[in-house]
DSSP file (Angstrom, degrees, kcal/mol; ACC not computed):
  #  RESIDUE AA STRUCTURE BP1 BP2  ACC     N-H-->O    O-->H-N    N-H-->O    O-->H-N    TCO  KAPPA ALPHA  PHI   PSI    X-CA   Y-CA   Z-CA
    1    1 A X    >         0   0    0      0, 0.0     3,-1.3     0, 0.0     6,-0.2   0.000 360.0 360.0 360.0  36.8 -178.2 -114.1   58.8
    2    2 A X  T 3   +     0   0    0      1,-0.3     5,-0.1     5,-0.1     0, 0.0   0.639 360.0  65.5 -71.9 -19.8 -177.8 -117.4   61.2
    3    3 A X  T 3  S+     0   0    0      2,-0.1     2,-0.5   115,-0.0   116,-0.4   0.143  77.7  88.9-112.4   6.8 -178.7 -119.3   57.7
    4    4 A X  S X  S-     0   0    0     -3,-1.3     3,-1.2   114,-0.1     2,-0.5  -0.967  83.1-132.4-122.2 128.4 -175.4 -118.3   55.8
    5    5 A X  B 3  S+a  120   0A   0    114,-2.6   116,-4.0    -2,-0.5    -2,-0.1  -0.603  93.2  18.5 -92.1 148.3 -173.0 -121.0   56.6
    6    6 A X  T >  S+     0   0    0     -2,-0.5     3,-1.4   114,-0.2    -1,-0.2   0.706  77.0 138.7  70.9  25.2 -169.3 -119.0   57.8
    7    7 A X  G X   +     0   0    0     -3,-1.2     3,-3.1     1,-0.3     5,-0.2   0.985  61.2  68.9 -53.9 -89.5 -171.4 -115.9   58.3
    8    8 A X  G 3> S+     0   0    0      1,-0.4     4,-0.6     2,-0.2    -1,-0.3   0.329  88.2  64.5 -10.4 -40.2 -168.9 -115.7   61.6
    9    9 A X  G <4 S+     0   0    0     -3,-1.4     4,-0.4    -2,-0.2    -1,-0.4   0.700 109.4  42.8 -70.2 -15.1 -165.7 -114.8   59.1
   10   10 A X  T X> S+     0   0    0     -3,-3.1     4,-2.6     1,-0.2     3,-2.4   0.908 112.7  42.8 -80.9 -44.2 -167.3 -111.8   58.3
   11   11 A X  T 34 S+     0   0    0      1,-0.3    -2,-0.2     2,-0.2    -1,-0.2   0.560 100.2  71.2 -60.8   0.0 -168.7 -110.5   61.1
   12   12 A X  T 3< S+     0   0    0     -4,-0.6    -1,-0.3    -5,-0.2     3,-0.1   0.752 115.2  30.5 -87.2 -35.9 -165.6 -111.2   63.1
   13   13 A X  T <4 S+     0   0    0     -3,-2.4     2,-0.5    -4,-0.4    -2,-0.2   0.525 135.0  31.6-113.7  -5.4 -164.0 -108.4   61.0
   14   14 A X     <  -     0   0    0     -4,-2.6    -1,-0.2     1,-0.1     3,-0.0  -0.925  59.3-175.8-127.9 146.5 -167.7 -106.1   60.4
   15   15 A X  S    S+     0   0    0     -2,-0.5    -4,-0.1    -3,-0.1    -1,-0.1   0.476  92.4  48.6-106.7 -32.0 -170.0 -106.7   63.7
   16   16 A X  S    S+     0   0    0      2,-0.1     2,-0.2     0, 0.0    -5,-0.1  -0.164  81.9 152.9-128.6  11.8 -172.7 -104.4   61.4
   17   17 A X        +     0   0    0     -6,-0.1     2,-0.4     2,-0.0    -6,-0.1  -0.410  18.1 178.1 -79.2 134.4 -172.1 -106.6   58.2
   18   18 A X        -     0   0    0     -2,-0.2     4,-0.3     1,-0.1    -2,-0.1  -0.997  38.6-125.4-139.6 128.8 -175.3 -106.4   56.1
   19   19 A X  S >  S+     0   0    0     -2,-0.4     3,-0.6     1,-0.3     2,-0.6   0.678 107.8  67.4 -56.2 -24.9 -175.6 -108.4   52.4
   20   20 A X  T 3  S+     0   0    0      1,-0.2    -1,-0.3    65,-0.1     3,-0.1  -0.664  85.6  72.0-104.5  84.2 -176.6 -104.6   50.8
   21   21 A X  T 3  S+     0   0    0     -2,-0.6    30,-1.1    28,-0.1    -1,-0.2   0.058  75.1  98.6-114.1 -20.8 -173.2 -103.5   51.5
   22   22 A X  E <   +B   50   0A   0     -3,-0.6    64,-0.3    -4,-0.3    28,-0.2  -0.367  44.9 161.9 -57.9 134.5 -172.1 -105.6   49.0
   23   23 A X  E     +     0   0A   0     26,-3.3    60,-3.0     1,-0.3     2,-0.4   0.679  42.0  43.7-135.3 -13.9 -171.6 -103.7   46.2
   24   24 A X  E     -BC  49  82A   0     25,-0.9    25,-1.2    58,-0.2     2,-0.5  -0.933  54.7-142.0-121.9 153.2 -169.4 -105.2   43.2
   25   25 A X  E     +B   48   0A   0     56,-4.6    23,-0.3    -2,-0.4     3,-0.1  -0.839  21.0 176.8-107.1  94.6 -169.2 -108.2   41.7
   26   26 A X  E    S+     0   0A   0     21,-1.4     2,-0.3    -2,-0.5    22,-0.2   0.706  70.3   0.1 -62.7 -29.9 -165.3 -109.4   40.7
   27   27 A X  E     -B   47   0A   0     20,-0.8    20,-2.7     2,-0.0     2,-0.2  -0.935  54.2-162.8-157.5 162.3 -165.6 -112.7   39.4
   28   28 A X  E     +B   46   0A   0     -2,-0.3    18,-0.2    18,-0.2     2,-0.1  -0.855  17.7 179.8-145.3 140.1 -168.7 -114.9   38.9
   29   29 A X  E     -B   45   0A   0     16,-1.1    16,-1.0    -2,-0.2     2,-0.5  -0.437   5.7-170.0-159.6  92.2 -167.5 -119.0   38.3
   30   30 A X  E     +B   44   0A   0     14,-0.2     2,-0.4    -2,-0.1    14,-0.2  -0.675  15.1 163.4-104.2 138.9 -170.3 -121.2   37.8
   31   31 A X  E     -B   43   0A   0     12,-1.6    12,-1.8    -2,-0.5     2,-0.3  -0.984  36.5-131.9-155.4 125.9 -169.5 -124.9   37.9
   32   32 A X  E     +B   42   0A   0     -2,-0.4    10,-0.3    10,-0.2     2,-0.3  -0.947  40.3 153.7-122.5 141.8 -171.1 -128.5   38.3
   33   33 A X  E     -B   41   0A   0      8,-3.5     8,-2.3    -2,-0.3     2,-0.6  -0.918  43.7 -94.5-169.4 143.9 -169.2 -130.8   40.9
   34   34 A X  E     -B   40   0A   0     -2,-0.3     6,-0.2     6,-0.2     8,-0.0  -0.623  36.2-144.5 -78.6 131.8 -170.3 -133.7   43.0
   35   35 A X  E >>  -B   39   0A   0      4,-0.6     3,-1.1    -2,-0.6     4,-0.9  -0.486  42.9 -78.9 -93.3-176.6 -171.6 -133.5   46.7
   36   36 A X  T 34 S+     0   0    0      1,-0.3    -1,-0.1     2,-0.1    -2,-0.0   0.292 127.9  57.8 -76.5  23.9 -171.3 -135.4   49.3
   37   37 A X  T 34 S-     0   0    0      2,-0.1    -1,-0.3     0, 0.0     3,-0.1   0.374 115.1-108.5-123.9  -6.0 -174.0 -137.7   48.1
   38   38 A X  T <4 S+     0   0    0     -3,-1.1     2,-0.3     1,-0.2    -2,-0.1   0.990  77.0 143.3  91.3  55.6 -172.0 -138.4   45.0
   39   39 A X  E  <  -B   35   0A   0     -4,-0.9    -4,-0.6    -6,-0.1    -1,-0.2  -0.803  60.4-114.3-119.3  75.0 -174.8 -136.2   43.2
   40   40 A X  E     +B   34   0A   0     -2,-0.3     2,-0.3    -6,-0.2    -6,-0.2   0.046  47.1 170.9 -18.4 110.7 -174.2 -133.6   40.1
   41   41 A X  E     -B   33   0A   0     -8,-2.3    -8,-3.5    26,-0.0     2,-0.2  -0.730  29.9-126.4-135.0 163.0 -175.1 -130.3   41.9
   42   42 A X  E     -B   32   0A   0     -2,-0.3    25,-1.6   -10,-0.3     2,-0.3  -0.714  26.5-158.7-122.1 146.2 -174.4 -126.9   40.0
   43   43 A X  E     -BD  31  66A   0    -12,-1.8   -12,-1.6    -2,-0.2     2,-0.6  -0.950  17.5-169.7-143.5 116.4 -172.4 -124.4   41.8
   44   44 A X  E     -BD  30  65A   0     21,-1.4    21,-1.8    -2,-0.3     2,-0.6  -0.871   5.9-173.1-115.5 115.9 -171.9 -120.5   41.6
   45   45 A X  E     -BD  29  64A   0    -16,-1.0   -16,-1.1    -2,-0.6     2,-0.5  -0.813  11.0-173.9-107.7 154.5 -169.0 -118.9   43.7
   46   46 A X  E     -BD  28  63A   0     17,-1.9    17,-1.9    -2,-0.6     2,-0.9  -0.941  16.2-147.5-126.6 112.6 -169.2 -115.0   43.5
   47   47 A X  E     -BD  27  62A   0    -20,-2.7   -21,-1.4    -2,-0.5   -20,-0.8  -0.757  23.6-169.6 -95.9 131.9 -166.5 -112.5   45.0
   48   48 A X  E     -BD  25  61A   0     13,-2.6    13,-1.0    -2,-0.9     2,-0.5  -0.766  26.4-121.9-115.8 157.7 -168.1 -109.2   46.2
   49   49 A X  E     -BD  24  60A   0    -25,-1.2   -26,-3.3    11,-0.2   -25,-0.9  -0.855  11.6-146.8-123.9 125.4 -166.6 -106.0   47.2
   50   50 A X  E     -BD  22  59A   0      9,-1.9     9,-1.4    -2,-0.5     2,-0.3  -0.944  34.2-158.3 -90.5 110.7 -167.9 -105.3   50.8
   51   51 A X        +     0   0    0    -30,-1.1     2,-0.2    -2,-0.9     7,-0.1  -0.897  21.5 165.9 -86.0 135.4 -167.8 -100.8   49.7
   52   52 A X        -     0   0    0     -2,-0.3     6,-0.1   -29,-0.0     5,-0.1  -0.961  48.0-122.2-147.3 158.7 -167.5  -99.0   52.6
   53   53 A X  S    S+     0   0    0     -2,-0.2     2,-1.0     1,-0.2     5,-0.1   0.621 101.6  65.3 -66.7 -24.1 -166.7  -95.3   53.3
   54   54 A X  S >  S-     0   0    0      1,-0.1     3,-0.8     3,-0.1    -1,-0.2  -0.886  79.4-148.9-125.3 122.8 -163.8  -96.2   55.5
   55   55 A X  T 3  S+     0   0    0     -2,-1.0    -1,-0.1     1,-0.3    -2,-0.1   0.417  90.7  69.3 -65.0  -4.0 -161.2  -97.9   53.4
   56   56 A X  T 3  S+     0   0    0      1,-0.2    -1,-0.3     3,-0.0    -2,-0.0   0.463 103.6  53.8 -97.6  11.5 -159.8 -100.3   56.4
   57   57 A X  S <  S+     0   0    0     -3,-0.8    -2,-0.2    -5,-0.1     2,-0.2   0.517  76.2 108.1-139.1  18.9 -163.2 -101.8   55.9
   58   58 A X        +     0   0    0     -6,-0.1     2,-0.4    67,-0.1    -7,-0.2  -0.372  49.4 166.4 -52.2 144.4 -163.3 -102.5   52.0
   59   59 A X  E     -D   50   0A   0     -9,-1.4    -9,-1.9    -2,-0.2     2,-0.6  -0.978  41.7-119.4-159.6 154.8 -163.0 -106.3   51.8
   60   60 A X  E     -D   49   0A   0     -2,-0.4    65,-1.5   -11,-0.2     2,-0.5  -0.791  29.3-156.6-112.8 103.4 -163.4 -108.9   49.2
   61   61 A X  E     -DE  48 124A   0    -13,-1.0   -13,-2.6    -2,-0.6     2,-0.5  -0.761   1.8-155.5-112.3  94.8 -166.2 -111.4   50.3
   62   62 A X  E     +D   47   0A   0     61,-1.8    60,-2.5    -2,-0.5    61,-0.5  -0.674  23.5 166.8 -63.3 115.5 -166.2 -115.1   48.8
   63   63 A X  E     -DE  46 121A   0    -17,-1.9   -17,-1.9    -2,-0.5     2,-0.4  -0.898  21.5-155.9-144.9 135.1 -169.3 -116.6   48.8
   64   64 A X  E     -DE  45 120A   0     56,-1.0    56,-0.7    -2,-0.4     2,-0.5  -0.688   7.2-149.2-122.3-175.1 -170.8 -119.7   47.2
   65   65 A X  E     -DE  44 119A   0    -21,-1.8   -21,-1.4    -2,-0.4     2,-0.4  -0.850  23.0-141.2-120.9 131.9 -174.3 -120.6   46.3
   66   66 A X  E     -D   43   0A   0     52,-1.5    51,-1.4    -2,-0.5   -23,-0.2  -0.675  68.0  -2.5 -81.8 136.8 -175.1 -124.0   46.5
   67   67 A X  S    S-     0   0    0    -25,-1.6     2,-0.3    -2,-0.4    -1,-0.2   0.910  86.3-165.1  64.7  78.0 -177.4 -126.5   44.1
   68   68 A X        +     0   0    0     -3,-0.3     2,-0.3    48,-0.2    -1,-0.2  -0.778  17.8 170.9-105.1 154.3 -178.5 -123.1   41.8
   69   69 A X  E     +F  115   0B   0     46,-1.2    46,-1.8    -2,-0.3     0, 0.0  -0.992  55.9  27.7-146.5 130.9 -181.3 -123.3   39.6
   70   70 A X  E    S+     0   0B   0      1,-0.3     2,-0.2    -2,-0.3    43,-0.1   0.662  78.8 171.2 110.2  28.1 -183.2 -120.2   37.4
   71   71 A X  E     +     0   0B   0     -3,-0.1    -1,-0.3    44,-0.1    43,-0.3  -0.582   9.9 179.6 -84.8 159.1 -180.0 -117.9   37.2
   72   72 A X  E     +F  113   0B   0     41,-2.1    41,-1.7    -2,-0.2     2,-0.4  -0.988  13.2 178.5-139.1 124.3 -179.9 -115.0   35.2
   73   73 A X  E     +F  112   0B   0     -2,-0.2     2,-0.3    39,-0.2    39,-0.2  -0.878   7.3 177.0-125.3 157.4 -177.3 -112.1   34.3
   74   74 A X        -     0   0    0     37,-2.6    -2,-0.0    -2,-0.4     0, 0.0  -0.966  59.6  -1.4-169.3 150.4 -177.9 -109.5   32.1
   75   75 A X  S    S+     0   0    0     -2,-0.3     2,-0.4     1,-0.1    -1,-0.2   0.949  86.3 139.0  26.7  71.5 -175.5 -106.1   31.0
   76   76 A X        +     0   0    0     -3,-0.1     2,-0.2     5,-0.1    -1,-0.1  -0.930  24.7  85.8-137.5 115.1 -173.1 -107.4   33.3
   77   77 A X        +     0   0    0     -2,-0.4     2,-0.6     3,-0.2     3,-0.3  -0.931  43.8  80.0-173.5-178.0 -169.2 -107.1   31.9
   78   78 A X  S    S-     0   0    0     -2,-0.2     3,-0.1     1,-0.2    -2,-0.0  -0.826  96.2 -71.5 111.1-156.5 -166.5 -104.6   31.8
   79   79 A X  S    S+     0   0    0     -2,-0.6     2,-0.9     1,-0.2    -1,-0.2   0.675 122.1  57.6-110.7 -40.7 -164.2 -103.8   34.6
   80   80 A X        +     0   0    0     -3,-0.3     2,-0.5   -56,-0.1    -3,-0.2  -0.701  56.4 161.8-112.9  98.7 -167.1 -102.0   36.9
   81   81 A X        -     0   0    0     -2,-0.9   -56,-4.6    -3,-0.1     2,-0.5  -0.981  20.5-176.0-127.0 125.9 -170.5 -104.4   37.7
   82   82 A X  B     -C   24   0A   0     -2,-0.5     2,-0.3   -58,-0.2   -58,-0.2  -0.933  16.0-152.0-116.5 129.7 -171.9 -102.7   40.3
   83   83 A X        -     0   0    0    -60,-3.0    24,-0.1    -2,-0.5    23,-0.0  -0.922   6.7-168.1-110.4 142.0 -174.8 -104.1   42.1
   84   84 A X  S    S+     0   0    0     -2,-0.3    -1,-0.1    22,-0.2    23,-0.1   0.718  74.9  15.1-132.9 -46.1 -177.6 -101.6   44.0
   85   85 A X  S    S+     0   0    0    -62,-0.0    22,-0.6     2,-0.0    20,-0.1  -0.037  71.0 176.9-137.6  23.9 -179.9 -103.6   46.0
   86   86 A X  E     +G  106   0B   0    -64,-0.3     2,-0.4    20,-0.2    20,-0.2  -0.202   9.6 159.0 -77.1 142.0 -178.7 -106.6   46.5
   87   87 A X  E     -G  105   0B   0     18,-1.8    18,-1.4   -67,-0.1     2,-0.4  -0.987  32.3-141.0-140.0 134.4 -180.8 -109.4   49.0
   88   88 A X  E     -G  104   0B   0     -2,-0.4     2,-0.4    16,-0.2    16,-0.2  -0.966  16.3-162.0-116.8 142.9 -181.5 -113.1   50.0
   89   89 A X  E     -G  103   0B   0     14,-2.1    14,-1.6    -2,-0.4     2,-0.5  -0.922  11.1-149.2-127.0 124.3 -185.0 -113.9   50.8
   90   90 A X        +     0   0    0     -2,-0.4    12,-0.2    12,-0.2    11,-0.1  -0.893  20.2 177.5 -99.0 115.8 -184.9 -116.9   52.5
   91   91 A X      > +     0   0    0     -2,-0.5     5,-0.9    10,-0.5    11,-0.1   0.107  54.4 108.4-114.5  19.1 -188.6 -119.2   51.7
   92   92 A X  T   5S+     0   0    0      1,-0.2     3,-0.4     2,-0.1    -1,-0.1   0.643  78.4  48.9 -71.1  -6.8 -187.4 -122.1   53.8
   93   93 A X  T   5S+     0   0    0      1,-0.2     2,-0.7    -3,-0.1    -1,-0.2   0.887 102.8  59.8 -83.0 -50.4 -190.2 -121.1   56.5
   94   94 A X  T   5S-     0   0    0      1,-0.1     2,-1.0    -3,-0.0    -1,-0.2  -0.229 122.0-103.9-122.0  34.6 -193.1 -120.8   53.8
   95   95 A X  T   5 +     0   0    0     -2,-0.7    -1,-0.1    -3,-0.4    -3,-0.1   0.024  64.6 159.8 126.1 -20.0 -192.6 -124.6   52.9
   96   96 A X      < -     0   0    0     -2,-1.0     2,-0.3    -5,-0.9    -1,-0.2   0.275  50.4 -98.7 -29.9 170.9 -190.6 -124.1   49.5
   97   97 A X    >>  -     0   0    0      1,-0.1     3,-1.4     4,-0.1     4,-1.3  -0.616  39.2-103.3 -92.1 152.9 -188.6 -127.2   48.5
   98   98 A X  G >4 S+     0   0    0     -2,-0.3     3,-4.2     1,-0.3    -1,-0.1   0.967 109.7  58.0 -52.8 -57.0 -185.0 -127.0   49.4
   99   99 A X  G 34 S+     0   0    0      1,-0.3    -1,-0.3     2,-0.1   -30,-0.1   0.778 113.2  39.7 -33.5 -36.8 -183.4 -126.3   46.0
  100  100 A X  G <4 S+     0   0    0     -3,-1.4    -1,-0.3     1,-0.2    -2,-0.2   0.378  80.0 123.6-121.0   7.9 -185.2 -123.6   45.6
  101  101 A X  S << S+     0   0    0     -3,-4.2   -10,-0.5    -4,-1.3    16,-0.2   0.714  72.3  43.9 -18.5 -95.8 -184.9 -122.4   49.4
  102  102 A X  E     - H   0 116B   0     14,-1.1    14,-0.6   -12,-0.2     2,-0.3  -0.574  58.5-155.3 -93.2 159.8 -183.3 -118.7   48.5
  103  103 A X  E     -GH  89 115B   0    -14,-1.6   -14,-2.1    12,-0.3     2,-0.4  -0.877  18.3-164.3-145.5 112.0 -184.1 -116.1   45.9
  104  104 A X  E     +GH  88 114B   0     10,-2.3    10,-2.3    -2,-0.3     2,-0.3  -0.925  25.7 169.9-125.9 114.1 -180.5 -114.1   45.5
  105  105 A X  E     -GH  87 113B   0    -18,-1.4   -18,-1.8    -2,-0.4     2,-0.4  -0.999  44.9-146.6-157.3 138.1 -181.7 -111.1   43.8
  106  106 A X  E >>  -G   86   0B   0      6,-0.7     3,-2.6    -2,-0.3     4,-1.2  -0.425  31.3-172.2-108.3  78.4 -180.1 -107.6   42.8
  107  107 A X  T 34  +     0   0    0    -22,-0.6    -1,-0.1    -2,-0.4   -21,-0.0   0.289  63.9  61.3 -45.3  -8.8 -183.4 -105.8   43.2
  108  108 A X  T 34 S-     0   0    0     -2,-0.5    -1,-0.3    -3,-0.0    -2,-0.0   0.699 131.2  -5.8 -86.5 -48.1 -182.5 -102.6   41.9
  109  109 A X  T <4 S-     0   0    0     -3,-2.6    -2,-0.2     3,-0.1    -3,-0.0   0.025  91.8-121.5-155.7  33.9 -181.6 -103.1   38.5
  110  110 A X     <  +     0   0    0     -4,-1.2     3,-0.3     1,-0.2    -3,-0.1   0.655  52.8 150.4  31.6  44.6 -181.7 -107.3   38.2
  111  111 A X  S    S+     0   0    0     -5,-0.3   -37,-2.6     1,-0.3     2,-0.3   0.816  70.6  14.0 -72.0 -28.3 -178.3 -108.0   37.2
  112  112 A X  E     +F   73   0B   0    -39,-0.2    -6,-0.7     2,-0.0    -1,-0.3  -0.916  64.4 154.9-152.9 137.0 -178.5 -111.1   38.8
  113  113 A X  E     +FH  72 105B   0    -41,-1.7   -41,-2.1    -2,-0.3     2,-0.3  -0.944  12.4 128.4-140.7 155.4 -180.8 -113.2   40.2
  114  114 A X  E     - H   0 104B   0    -10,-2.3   -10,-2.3    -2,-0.3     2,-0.4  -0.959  45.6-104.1 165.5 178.2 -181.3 -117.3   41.1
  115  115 A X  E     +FH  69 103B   0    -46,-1.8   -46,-1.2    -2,-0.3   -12,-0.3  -0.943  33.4 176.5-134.2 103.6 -182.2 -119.6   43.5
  116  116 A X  E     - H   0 102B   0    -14,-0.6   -14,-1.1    -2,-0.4   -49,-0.3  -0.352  28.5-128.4-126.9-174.6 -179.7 -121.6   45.1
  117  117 A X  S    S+     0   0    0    -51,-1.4     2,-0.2   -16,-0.2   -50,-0.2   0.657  86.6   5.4-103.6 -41.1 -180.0 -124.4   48.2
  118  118 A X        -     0   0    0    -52,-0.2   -52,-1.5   -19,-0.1     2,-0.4  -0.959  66.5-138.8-151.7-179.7 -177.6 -123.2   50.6
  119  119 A X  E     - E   0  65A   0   -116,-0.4  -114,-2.6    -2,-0.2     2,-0.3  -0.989  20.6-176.9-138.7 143.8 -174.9 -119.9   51.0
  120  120 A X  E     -aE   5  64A   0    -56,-0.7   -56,-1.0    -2,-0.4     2,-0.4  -0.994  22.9-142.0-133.3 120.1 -171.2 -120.3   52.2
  121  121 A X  E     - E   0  63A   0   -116,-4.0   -58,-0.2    -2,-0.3     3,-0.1  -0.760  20.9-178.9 -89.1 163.0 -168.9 -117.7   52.8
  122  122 A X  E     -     0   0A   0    -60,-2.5     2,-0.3     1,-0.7    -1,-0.2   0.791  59.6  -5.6-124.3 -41.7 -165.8 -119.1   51.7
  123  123 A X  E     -     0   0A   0    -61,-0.5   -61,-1.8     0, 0.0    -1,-0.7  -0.875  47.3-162.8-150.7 161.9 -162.8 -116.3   52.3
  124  124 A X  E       E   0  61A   0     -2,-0.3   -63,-0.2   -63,-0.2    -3,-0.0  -0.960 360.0 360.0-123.1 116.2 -163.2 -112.6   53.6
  125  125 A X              0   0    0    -65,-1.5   -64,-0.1    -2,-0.3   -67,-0.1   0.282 360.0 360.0-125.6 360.0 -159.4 -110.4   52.6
């Protein structure tokens, strides 16, 4: 997961941290913002609930998705969106164009899916 930039704040506090551990989603905030090339890019930050069986190792894991393009949510409100499968497929090896670099997908029951440019973690609490 060498490819998620600030990977290191999680793992600093999980050594074993794996992306289907995630399992809720708490807020979704999708946003268009200039980069550093003075460029309208689209922006999704997402907070996830690291669930774990031992409760000193619940966390809430910021992370946002850079330059996202194709996103789609669907039955997703309430207090409880729970996600099942969730994965990034990285296609910057098979030649894809950057933008469309990773495929963010909750494979289990597709609550959300897109394709964003780059991934950040932003806070771990």
């Amino acid at each position: 997961m060498d490819f998620i930039k600030n990977i290191q704040k999680v793992l600093d506090k999980k050594h074993d941290f794996d992306v289907r551990q995630l399992k809720f989603i708490t807020s979704l905030n999708y946003y268009i913002d200039i980069n550093s090339e003075f460029e309208d890019v689209s922006y999704l930050d997402i907070c996830f609930v690291l669930d774990s069986n031992i409760s000193s190792e619940k966390m809430d894991i910021l992370i946002k998705f850079t330059n996202v393009s194709s996103l789609e949510i669907k039955d997703f409100g309430g207090a409880y969106n729970q996600i099942l499968g969730f994965e990034i497929i990285d296609y910057g090896r098979n030649g894809w164009e950057k933008a469309n670099r990773f495929f963010i997908n909750d494979y289990e029951n597709s609550i959300i899916k897109f394709n964003c440019e780059s991934i950040e973690i932003l806070s771990v609490k």
